[in-house]
N, C-alpha and C positions, 0 to 999 in steps of 0.2 A: 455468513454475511450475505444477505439476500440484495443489497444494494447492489452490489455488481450485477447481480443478475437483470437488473432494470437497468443499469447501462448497458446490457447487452442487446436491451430493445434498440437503442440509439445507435452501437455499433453496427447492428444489421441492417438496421435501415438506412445503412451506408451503400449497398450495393448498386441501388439505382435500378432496380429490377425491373420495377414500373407499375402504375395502377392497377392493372390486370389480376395480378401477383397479390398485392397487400388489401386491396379492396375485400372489403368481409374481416378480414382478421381483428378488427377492429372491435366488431362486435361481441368477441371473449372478455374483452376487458371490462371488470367490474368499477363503474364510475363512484366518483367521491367528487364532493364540492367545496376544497379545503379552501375557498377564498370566499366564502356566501360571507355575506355582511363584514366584513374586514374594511378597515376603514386608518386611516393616516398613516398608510405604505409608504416604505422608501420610493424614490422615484427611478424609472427603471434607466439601462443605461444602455452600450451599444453587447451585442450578443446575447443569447440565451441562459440564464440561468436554471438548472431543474433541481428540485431537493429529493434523491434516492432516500427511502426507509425500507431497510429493513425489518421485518417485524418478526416474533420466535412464534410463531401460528403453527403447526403442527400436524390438525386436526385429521389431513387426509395420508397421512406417513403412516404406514404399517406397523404394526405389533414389530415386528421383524425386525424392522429399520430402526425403529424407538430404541430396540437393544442393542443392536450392533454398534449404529452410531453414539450412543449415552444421551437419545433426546427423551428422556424421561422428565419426570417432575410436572409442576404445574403451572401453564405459560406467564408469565407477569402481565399479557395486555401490555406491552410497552416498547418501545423503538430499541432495539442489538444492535443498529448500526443506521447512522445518518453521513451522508454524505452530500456536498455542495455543489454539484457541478456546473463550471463556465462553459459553454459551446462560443468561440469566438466569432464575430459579426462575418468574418471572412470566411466561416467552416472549415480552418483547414486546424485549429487547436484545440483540447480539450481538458480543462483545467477540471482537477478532482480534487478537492479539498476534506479531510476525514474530520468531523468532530467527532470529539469524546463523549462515546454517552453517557461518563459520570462530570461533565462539565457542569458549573454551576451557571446558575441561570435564574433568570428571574418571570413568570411566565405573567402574563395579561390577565384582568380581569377577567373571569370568566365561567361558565356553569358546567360545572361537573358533569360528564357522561355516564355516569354510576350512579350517585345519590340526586340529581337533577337539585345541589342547592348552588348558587353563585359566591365564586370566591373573588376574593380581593387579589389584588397582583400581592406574589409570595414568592418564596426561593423553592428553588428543588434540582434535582436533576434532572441533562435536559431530555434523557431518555425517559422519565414520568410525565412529562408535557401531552404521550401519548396517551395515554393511562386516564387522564385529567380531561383532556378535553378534545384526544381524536387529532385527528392530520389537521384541522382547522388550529387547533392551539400551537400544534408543533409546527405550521409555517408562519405562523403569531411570532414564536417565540424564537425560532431561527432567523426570522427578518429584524426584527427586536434589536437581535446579539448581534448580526453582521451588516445589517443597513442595507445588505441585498435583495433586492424585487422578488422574488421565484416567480417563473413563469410557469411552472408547470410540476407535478407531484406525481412521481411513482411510489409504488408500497409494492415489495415480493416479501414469500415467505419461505420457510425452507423447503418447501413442496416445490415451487418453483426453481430454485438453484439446483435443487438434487438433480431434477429432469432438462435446467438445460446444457449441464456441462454433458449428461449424457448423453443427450442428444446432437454434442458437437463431438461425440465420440472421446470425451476424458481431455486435459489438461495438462498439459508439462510444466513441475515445479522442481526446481534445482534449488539444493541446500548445501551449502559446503558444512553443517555439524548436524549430528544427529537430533531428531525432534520427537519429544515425547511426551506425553500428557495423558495422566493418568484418568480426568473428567469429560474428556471428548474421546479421547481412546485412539488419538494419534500417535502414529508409532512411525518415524520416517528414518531412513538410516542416512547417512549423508550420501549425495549423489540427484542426479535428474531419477524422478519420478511422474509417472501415467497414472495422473487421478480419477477417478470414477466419480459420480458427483456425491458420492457418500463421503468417501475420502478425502473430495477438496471441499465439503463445509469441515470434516473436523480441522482441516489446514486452517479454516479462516475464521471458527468459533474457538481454537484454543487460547488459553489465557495463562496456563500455567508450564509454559517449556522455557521461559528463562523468568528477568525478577523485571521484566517490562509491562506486565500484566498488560492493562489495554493497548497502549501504546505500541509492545511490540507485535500484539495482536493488526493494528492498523496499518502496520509496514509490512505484515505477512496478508494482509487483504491487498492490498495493494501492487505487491508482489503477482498476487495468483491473478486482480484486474488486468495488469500487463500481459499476464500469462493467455488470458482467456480473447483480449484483442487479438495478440499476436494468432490464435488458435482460429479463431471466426476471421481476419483477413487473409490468410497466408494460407487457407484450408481449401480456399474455393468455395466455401458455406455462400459467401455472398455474390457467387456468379451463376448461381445453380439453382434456380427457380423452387426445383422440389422439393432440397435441401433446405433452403432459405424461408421457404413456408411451413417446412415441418418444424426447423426449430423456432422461430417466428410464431408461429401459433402455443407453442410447447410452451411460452414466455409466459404469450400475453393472456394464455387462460388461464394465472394466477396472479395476474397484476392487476392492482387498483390504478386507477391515474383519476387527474382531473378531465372533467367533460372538453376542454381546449385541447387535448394531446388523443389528434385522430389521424385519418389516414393520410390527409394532405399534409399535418403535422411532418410525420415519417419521411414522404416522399419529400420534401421538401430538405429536410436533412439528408437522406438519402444522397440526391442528386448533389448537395454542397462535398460531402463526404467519399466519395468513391475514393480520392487518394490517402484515407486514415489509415493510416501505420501507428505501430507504437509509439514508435519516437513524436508521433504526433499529441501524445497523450502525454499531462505533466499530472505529476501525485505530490499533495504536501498535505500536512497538518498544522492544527491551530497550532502557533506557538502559544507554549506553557508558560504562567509564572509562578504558580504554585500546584505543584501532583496530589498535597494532602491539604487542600483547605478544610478546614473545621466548621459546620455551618448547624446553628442549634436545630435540632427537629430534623435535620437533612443526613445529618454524617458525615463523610469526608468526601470530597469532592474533587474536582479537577478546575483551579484559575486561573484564567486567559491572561497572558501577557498582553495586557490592553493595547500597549503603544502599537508594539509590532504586528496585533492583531489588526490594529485598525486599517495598516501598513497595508497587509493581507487583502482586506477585502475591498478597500479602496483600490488595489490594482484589479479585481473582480470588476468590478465597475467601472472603473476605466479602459478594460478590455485590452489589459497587458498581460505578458507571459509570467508566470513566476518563477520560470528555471533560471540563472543567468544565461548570456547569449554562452550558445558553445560556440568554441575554437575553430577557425576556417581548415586547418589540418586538420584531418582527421587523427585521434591520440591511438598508439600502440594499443589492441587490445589485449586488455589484462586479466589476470589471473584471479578468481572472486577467490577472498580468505577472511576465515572468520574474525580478526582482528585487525580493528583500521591500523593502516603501517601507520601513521603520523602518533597510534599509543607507544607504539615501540622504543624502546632508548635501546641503542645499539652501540657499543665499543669494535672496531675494527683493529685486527693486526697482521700486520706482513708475514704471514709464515714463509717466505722465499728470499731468496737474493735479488729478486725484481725488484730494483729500485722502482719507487712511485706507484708500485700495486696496490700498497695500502690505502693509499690515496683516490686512487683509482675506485676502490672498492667503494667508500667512505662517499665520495660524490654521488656513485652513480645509486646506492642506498637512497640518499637524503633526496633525489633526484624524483627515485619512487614515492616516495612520503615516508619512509621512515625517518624516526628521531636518533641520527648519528652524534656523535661527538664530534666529530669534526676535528680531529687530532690522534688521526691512526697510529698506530705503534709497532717498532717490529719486535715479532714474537721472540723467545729465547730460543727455539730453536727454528731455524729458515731451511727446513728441507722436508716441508710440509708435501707430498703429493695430493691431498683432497683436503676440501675446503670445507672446514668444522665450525659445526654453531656451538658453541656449550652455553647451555640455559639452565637456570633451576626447576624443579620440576614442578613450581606452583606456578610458572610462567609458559607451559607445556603447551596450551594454543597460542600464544604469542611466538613459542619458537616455529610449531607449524606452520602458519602463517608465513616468519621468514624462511623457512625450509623453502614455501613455496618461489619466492624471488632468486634462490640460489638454489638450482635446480641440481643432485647430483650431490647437495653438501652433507656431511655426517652429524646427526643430530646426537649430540651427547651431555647425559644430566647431570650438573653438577648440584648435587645439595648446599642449600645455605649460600650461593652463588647473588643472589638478588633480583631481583628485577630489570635490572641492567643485560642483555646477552651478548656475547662474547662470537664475534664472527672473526675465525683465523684463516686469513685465502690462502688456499694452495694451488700448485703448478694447475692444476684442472681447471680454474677460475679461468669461465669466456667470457660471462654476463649477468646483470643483473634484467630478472625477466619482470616487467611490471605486476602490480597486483594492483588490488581495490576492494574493500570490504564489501560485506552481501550488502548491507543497508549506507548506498553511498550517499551522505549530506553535502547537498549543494545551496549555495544562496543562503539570504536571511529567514527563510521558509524550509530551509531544509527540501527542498523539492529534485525530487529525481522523475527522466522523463522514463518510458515506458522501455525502450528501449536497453536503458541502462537495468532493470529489475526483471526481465524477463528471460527465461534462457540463452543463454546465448548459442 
């Protein structure tokens, strides 16, 4: 996922270094003119829009690396990964918005870059938009679908992500389940991991470690975006001149941009930008209204829930947040597990003579997100000393999961049990310790800020 890597031009040029420093690096950058004759654009609004593409370009990647990593085969010429980004009018927020690149779409009138003949506006997907008619059709057709300006175009390829996580010395990604993929050749055990940048593109090109295909793919881009802010502000990368120009050049000598994204560009972001932190970063995707649309000629596709979409990028333009507000307390922090507690259906029973333990237990559960019953029961026998989950064993990360909020408790299978699990407190019961799934949905957008997806 090369996109990130073009956001990492904008988070560096958060340090504020100063013209000295960035002056020249500029001159790596291979220019593109994705706005030449464009003509009845949305109208722009208050903050910076830029459209990241990633593209599967190759060509300078090693025999070596080809193998290791599984970047074989032969490139499609087309966009792996487009991404939306808001920079707000104030520089202190930075909205990332993932499209799908099997989103259906409808691209402009336009002359083929391959056979030079002119098509009529047609359906496709939106990652062919590149393929068809270059950065100029795919900010066509991205303004098109979302009604937002772009002010500006980067393009990385995987040559560039590989060299600049390494160059930020590798990446920390936390998984609470094991992740495996047998076409990128990701192999992660569960736990925090130190990515090399061969490592963290198989993180962010897998598609087949669960049944989310792109989708879960965009929440593990996302994930390592977090990862990789958190890594460039909190490293000193951006207070360090020599640092800050080595990976700074490592960028931008394989990014495309437009001729308007130069050095006072930078600097100017820069100097708004010195306090960006994670939490300062928000991540959402389109909402979906169909994952298999049917489109003849096209194949299946991915359909916008228009309404909510519109919902989306109307807040883009109007230069609002998309997280809801968080909570003036700061919440308990909790425990990440692979299953949101709110799937949970949970039955409570008193295994003690404690009056109102059951009860007790039953709250402070539903308290966490999980789905209690809410009509605890006492056990037949009440001289319980440790406090047992029995689950069935087709519901074996659901009981992990609550394992994790009742710390200490005996995990025991019961076959044929159901979907339902059975928590019996015993005399050991202190607390229930918070949890929260790896991928937490907030808001109508589903958006999580950076903070919440990055190691903790």
């Amino acid at each position: 996922m090369r996109a990130v890597t073009g956001l990492s031009v904008l988070v560096l040029g958060a340090g504020g270094i100063g013209h000295a420093v960035v002056t020249g690096l500029e001159t790596g950058i291979d220019r593109v003119d994705p706005f030449r004759d464009m003509k009845n654009r949305p109208q722009g609004g208050r903050g910076t829009n830029l459209l990241l593409v990633g593209t599967d370009g190759r060509d300078r990647i090693t025999p070596e690396e080809k193998e290791k990593y599984r970047l074989g085969g032969v490139p499609c010429n087309c966009t792996d990964t487009l991404m939306l980004v808001h920079l707000s009018a104030d520089k202190k927020r930075a909205s990332v918005v993932s499209l799908p690149r099997d989103s259906y779409a409808e691209v402009p009138a336009h002359k083929d870059l391959t056979t030079g003949k002119t098509h009529a506006s047609h359906p496709v997907k939106l990652n062919a938009a590149y393929a068809e008619g270059g950065p100029g059709l795919t900010v066509r057709t991205v303004e098109h679908m979302t009604g937002v300006k772009i002010d500006h175009y980067l393009e990385v390829d995987f040559t560039s992500f590989m060299k600049t996580v390494d160059t930020l010395g590798g990446v920390r990604i936390c998984t609470p389940r094991p992740l495996k993929d047998s076409y990128t050749g990701l192999d992660l055990a569960a736990g925090p991991h130190d990515l090399s940048g061969g490592q963290a593109l198989q993180f962010v090109r897998s598609r087949h470690v669960d049944g989310a295909s792109d989708l879960g793919r965009m929440q593990r881009q996302q994930k390592f975006l977090a990862s990789l802010i958190e890594r460039a502000t909190g490293s000193g990368v951006l207070l360090n001149p020599v640092k800050f120009r080595d990976v700074t050049s490592t960028v931008l000598g394989s990014v495309r941009a437009d001729k308007g994204f130069g050095t006072e560009q930078m600097l100017e972001l820069g100097r708004a930008m010195r306090g960006f932190t994670p939490a300062s970063s928000e991540f959402a995707s389109v909402p979906l209204g169909d994952v298999s649309y049917p489109v003849k000629g096209v194949g299946s596709t991915v359909k916008w829930d228009e309404p909510k979409a519109d919902r989306l990028f109307q807040a883009l333009r109007d230069d609002k947040p998309l997280a809801p507000e968080r909570p003036a307390a700061p919440r308990p922090k909790a425990v990440r597990v692979d299953v949101p507690p709110e799937r949970i259906r949970v039955q409570v029973y008193n295994g003690t003579t404690k009056d109102g333990l059951g009860k007790a237990v039953d709250d402070a559960l539903r308290a966490t997100g999980f789905d209690t019953s809410r009509t605890p029961v006492n056990a037949d026998s009440r001289d319980l000393g440790r406090t047992l989950i029995a689950y069935d064993p087709r519901w074996d990360r659901s009981a992990k999961s609550l394992a994790e909020a009742l710390p200490g408790a005996e995990l025991r299978e019961v076959t044929g049990q159901g979907a339902t699990l059975k928590v019996t407190a015993g005399a050991d019961f202190a607390k229930v310790r918070p949890v929260r799934a790896e991928e937490t949905e907030q808001g109508e957008f589903s958006t999580v800020t950076g903070d919440q997806v990055a190691c903790p």
